[in-house]
GUMARTI-448268 format. One record per atom (N, C-alpha, C, O): atom name; chain; x, y, z. Coordinates in steps of 0.2 Angstrom, whole numbers, plus 2048, in hexadecimal, padded with zeros to 3 digits. Layout:
% GUMARTI-448268
+----+---+-----+-----+-----+
:  a : c :   X :   Y :   Z :
+----+---+-----+-----+-----+
: CA : A :   X :   Y :   Z :
...
+----+---+-----+-----+-----+
% end
This chain:
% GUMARTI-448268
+----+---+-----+-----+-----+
:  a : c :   X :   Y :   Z :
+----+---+-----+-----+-----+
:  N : A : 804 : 7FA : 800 :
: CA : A : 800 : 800 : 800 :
:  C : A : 804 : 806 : 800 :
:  O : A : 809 : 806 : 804 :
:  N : A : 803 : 80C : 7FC :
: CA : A : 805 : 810 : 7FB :
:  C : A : 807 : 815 : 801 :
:  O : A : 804 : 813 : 806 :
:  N : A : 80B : 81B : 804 :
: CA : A : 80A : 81F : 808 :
:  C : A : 806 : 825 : 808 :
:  O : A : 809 : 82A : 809 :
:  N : A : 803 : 825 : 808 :
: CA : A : 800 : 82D : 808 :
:  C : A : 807 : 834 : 806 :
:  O : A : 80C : 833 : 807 :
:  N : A : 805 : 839 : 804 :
: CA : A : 809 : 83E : 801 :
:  C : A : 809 : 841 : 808 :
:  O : A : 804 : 840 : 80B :
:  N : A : 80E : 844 : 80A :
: CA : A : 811 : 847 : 80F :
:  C : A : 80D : 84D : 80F :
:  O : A : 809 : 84E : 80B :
:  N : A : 80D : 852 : 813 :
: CA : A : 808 : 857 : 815 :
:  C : A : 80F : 85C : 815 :
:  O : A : 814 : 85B : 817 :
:  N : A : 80B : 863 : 810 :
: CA : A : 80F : 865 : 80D :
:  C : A : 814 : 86A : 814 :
:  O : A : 81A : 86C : 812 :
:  N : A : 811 : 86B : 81B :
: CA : A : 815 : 86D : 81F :
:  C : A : 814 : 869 : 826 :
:  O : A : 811 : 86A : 82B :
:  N : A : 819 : 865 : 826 :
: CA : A : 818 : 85E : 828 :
:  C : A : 818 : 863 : 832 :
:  O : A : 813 : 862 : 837 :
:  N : A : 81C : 866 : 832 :
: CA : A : 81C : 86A : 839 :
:  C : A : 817 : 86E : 83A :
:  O : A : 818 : 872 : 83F :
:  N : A : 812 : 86E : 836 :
: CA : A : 80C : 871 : 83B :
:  C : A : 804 : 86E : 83B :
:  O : A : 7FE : 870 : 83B :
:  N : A : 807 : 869 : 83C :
: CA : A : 800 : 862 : 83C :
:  C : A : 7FB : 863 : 841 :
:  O : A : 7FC : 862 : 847 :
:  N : A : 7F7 : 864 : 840 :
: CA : A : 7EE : 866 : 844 :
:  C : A : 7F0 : 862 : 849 :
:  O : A : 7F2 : 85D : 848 :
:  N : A : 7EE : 864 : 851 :
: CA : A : 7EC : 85E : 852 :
:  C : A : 7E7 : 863 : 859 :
:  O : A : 7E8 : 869 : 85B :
:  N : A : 7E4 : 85F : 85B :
: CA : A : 7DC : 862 : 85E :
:  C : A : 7E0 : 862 : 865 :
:  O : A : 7E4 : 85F : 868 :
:  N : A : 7DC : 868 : 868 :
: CA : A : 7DD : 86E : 86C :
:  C : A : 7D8 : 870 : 871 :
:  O : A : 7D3 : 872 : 86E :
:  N : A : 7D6 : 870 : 877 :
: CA : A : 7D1 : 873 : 879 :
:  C : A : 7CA : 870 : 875 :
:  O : A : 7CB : 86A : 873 :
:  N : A : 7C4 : 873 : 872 :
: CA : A : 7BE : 872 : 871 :
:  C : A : 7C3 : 86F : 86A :
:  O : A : 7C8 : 871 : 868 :
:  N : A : 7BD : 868 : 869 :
: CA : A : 7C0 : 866 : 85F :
:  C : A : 7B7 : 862 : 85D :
:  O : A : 7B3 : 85E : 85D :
:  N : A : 7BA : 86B : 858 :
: CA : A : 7B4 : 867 : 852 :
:  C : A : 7B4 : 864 : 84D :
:  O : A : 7B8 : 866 : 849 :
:  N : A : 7B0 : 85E : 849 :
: CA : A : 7B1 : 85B : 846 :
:  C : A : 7AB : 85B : 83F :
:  O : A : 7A5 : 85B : 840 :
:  N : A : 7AF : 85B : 839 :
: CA : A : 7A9 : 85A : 835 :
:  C : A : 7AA : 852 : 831 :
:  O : A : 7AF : 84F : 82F :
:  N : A : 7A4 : 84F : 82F :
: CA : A : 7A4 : 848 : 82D :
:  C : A : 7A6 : 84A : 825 :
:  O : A : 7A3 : 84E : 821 :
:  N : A : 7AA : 845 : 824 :
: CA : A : 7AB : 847 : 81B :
:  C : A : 7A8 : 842 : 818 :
:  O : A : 7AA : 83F : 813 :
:  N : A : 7A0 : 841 : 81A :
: CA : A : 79C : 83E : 816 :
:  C : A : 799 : 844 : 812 :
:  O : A : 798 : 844 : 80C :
:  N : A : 798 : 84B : 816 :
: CA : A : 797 : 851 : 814 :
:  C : A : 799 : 853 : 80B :
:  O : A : 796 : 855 : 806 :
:  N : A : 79F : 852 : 80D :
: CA : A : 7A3 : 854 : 805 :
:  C : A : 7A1 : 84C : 801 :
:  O : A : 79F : 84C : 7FC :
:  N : A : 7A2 : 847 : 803 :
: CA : A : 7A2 : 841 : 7FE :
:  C : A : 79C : 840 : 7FD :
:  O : A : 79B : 83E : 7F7 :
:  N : A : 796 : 840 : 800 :
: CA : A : 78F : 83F : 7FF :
:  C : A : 78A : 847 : 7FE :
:  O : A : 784 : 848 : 801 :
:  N : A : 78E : 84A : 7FA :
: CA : A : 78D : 851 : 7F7 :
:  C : A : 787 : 854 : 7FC :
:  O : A : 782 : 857 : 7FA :
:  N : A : 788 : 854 : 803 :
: CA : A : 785 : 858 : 806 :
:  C : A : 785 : 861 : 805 :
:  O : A : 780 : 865 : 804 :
:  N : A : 78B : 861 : 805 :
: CA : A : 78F : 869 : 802 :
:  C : A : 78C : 86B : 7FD :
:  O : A : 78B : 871 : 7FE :
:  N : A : 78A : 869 : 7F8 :
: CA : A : 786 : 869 : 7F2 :
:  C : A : 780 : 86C : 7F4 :
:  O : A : 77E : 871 : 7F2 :
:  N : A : 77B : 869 : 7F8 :
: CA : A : 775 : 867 : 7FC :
:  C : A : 772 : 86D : 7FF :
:  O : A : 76C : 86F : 7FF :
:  N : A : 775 : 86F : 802 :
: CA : A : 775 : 873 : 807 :
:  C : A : 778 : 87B : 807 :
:  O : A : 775 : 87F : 80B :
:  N : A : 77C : 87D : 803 :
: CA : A : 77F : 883 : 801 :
:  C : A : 785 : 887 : 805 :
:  O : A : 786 : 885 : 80B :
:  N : A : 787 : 88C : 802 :
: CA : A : 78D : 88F : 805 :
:  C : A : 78B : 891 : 80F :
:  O : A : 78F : 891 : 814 :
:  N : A : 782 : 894 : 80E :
: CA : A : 784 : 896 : 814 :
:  C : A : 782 : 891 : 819 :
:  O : A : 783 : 891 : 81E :
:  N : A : 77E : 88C : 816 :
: CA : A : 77B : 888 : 81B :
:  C : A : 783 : 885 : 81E :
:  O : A : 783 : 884 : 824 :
:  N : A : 788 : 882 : 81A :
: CA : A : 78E : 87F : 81A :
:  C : A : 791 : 885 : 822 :
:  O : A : 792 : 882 : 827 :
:  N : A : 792 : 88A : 821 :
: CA : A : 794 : 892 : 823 :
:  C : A : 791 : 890 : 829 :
:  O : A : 795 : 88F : 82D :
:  N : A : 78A : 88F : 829 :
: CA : A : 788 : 890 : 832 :
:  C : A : 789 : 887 : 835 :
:  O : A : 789 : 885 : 83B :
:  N : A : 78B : 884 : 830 :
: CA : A : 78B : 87C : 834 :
:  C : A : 792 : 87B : 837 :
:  O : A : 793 : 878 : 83C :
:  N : A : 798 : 880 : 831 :
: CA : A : 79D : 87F : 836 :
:  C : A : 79E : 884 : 839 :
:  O : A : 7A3 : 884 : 83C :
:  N : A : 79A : 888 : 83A :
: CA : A : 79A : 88D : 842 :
:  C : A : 796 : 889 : 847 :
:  O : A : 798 : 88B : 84C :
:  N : A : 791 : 885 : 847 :
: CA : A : 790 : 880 : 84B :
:  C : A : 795 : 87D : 84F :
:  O : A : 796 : 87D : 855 :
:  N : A : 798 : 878 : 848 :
: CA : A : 79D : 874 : 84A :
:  C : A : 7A0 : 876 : 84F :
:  O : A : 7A1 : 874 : 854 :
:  N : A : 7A3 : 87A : 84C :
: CA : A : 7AB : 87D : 851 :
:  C : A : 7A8 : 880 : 857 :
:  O : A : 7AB : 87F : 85D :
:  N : A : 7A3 : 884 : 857 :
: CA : A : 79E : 885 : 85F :
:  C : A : 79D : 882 : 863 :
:  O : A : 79C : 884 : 869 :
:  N : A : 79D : 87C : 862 :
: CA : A : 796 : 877 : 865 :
:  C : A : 79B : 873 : 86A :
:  O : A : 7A1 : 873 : 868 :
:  N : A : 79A : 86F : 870 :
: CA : A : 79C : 86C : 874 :
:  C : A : 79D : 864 : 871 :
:  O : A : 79A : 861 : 86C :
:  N : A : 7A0 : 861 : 875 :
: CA : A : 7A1 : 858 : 874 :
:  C : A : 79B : 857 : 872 :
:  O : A : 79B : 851 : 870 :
:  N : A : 794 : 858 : 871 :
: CA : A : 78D : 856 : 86F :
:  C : A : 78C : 859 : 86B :
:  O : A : 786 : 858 : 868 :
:  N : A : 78F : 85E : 869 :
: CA : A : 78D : 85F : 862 :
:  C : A : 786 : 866 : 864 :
:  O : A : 780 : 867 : 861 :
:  N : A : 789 : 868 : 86A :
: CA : A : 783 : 86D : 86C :
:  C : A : 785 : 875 : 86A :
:  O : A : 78B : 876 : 86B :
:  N : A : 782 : 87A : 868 :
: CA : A : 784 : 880 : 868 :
:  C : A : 77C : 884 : 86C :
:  O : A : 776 : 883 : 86C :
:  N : A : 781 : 88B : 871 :
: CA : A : 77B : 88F : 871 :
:  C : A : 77D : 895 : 86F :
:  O : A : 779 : 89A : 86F :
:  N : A : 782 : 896 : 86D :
: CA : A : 780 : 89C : 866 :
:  C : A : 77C : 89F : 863 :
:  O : A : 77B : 89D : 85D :
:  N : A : 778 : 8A4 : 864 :
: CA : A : 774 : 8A8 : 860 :
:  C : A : 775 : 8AA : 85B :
:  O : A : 77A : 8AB : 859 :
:  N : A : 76E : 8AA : 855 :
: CA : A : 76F : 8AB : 84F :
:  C : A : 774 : 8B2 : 84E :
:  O : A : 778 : 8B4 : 84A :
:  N : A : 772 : 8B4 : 852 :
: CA : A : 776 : 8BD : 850 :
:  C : A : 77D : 8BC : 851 :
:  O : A : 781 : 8BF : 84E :
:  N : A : 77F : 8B7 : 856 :
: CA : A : 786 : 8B7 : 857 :
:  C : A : 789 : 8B3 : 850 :
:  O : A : 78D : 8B6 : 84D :
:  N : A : 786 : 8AC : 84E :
: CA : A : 788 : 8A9 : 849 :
:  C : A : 787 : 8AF : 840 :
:  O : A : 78B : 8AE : 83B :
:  N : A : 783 : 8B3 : 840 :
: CA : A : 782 : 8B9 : 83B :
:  C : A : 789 : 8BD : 83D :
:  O : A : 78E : 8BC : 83A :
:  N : A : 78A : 8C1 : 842 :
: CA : A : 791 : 8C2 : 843 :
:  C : A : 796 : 8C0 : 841 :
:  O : A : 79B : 8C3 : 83E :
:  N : A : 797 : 8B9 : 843 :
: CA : A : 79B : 8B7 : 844 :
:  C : A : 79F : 8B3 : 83C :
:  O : A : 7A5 : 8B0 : 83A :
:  N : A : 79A : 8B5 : 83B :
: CA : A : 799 : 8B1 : 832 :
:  C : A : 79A : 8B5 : 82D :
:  O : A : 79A : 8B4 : 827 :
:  N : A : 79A : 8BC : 82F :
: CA : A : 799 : 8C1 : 82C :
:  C : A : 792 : 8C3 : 825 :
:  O : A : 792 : 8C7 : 820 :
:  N : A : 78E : 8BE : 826 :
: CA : A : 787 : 8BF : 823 :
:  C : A : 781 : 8BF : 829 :
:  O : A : 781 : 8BD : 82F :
:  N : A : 77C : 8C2 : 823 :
: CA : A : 776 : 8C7 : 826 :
:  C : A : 772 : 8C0 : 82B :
:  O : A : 774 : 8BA : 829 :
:  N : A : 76D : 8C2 : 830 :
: CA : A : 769 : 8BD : 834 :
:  C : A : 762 : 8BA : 82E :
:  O : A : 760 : 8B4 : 82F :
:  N : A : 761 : 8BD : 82A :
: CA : A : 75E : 8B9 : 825 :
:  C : A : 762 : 8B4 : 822 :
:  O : A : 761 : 8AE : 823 :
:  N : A : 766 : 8B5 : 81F :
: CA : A : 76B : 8B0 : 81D :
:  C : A : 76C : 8A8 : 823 :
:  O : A : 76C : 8A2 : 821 :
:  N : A : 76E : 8AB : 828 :
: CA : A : 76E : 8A6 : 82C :
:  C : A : 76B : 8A3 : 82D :
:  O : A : 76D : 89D : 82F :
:  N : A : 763 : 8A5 : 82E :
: CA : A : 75C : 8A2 : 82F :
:  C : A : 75B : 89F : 82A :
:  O : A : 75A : 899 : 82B :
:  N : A : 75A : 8A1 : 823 :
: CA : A : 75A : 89A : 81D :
:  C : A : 760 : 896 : 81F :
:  O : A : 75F : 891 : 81C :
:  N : A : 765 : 896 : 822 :
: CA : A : 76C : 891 : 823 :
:  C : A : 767 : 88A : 826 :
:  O : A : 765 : 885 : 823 :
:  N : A : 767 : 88E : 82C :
: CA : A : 764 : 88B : 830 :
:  C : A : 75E : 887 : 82F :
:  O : A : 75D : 882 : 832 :
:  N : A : 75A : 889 : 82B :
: CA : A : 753 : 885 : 82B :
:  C : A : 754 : 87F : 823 :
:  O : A : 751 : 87A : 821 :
:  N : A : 75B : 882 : 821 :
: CA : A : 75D : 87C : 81D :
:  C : A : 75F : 876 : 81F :
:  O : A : 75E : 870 : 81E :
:  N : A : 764 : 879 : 824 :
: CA : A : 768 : 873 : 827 :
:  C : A : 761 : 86F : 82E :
:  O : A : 763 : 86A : 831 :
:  N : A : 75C : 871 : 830 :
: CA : A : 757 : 86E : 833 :
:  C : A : 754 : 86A : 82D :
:  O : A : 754 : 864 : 82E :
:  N : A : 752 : 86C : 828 :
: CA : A : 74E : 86B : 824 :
:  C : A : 753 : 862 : 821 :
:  O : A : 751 : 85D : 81F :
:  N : A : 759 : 864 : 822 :
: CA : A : 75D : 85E : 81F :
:  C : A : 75E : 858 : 825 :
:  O : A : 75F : 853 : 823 :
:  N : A : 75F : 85A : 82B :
: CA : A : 75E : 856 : 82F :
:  C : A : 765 : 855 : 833 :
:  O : A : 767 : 851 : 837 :
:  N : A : 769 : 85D : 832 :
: CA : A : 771 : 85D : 832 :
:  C : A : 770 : 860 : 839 :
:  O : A : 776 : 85F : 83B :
:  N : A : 76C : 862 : 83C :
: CA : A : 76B : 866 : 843 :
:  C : A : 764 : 864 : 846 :
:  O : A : 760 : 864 : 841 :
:  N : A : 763 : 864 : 84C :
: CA : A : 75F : 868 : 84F :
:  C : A : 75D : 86E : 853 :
:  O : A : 762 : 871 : 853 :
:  N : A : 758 : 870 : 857 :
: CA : A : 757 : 877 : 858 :
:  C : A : 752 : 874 : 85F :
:  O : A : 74D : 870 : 85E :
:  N : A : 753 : 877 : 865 :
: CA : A : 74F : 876 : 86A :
:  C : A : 74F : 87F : 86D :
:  O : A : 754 : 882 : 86E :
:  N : A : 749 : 881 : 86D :
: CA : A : 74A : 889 : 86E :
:  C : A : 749 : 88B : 875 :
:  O : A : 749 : 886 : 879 :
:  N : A : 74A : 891 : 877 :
: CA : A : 749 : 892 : 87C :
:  C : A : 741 : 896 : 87E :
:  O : A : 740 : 89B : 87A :
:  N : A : 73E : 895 : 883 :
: CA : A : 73B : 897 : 884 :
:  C : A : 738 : 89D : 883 :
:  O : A : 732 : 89F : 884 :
:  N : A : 73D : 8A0 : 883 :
: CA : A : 73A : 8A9 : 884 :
:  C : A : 73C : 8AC : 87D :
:  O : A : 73A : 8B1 : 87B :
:  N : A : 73F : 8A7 : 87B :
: CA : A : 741 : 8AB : 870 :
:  C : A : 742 : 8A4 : 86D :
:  O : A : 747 : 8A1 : 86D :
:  N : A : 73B : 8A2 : 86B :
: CA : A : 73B : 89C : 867 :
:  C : A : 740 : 89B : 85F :
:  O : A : 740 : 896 : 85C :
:  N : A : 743 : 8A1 : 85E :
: CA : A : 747 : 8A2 : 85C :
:  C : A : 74E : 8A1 : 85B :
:  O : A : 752 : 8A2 : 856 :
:  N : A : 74F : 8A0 : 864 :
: CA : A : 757 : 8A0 : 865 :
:  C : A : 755 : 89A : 869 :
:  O : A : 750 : 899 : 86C :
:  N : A : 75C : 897 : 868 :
: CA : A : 75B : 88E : 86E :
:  C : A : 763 : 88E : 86E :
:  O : A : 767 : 892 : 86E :
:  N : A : 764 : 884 : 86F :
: CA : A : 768 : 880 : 86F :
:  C : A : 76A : 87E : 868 :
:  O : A : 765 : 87C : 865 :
:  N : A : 76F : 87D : 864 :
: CA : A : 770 : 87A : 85E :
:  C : A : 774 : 874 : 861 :
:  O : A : 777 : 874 : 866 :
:  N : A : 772 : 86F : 85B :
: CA : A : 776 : 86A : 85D :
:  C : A : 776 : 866 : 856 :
:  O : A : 771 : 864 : 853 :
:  N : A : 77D : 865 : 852 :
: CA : A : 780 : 862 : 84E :
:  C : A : 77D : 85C : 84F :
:  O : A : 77C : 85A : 855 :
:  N : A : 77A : 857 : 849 :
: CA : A : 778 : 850 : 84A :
:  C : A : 77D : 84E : 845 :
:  O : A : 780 : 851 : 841 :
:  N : A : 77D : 846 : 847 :
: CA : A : 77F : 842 : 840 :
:  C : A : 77D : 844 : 83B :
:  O : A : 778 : 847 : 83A :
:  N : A : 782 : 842 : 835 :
: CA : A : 77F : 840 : 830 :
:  C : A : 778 : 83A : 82D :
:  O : A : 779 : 834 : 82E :
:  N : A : 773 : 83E : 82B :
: CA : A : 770 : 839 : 82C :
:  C : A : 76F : 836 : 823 :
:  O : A : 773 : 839 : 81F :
:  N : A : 76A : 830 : 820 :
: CA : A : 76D : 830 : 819 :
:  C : A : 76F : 835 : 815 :
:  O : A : 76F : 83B : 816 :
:  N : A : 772 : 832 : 80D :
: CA : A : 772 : 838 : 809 :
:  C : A : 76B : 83C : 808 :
:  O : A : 766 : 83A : 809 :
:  N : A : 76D : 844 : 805 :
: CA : A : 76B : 849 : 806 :
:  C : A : 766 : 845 : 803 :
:  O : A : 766 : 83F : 801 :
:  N : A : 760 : 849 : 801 :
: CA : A : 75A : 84A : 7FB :
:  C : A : 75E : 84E : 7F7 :
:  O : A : 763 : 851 : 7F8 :
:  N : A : 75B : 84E : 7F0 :
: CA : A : 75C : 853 : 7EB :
:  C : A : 75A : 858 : 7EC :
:  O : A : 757 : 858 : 7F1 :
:  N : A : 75B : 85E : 7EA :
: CA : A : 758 : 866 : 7EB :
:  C : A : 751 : 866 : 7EA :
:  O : A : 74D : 868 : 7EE :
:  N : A : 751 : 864 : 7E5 :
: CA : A : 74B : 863 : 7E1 :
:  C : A : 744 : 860 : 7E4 :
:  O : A : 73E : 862 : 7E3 :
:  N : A : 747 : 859 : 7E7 :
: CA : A : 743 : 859 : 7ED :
:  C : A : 741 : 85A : 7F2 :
:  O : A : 73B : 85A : 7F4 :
:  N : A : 745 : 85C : 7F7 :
: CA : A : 747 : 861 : 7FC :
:  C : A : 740 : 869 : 7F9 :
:  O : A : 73B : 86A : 7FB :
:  N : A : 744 : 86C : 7F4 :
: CA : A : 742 : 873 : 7F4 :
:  C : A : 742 : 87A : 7F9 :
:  O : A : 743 : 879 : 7FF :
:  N : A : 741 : 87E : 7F7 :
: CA : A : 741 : 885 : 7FB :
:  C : A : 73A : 883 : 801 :
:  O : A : 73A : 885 : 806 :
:  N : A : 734 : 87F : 7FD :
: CA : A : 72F : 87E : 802 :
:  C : A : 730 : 87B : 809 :
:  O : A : 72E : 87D : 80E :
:  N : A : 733 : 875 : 809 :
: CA : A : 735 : 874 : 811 :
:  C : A : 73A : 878 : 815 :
:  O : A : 739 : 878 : 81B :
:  N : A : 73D : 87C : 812 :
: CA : A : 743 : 881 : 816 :
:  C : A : 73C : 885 : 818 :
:  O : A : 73B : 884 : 81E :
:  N : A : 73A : 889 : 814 :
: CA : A : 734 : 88D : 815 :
:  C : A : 72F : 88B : 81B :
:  O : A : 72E : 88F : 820 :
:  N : A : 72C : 882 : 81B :
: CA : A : 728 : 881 : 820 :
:  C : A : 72D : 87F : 827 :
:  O : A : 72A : 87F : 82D :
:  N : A : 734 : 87F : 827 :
: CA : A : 737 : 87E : 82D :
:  C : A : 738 : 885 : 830 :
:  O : A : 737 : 885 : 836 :
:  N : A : 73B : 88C : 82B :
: CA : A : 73A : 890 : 82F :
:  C : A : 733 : 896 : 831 :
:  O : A : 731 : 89A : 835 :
:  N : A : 730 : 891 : 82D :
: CA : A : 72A : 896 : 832 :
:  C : A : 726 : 893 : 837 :
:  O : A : 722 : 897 : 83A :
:  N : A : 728 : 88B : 838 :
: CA : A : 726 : 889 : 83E :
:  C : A : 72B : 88A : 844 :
:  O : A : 72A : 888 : 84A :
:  N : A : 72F : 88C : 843 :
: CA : A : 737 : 891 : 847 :
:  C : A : 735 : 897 : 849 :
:  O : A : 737 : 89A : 84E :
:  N : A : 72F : 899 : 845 :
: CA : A : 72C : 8A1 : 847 :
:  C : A : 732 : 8A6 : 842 :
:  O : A : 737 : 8A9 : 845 :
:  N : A : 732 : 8A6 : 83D :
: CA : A : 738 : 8A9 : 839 :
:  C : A : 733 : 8A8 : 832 :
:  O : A : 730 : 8A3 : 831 :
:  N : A : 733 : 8AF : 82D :
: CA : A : 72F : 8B1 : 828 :
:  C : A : 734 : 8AD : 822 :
:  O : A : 739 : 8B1 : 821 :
:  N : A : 734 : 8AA : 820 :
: CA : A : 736 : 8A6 : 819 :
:  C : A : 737 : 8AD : 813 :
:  O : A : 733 : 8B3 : 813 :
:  N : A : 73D : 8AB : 80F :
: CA : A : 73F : 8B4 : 80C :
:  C : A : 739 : 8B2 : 806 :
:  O : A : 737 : 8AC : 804 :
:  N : A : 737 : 8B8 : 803 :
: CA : A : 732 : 8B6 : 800 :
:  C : A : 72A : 8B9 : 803 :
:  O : A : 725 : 8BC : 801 :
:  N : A : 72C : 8B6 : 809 :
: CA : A : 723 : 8B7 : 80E :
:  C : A : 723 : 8BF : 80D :
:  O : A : 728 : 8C1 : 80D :
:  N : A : 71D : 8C3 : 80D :
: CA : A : 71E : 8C7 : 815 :
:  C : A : 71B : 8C8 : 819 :
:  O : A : 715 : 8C6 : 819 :
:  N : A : 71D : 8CA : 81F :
: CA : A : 71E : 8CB : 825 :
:  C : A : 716 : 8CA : 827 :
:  O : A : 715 : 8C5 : 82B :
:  N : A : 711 : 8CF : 824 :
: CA : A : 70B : 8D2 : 827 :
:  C : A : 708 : 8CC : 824 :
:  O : A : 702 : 8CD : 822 :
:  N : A : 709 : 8C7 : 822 :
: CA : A : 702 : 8C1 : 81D :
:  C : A : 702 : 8BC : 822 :
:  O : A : 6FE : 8B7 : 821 :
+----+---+-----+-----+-----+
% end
């Protein structure tokens, strides 16, 4: 068996530190990345890297919008993608059913097509989130 190619700078080899987050590379090999889009990918690994040994984050949307440097709408479609895909859950809190617990899940099988998926399920997961689907408005 062959050796693997050396890494091109052999003296600075990752190795986990304090909090270590992890992404599954089923993600890139069962074209999840494809699936789900730049920013949905954007807030899953601000998840990842947030989130404690269980894969939990309480990070508020405003903080991961910050932190991402894209708007809280953007992140609220992220979000109800990656709900909608089965790649997070959401347990809210009380008093702002719009801010909770995040918590990274398994991967669970390969993705759906887009096509099947659609804009309508994102749409029916963010507005039962309490959050206006782009497109809606507000006052209907």
């Amino acid at each position: 068996m062959k050796s693997p190619p050396a890494p091109p700078r052999p003296d600075l080899i990752r190795r986990p530190a304090g909090g270590f987050g992890w992404l599954d590379a089923r993600l890139l090999h069962e074209h999840w990345l494809s699936e789900i889009g730049p920013d949905a990918i954007a807030v899953l690994v601000f998840l990842v890297i947030a989130a404690d040994r269980r894969g939990v984050s309480y990070h508020g949307r405003d903080r991961m919008a910050l932190a991402l440097g894209i708007d809280l709408a953007r992140v609220d479609r992220a979000l109800g993608t990656l709900l909608t895909a089965g790649l997070v859950a959401h347990r809210p809190w009380r008093r702002n059913p719009r801010e909770g617990v995040w918590q990274v899940l398994p991967l669970p099988g390969k993705p759906a097509s887009s096509a099947a998926g659609g804009q309508g399920a994102v749409s029916d997961v963010l507005r039962d989130l309490g959050f206006t689907p782009p497109g809606e408005n507000r006052g209907s």
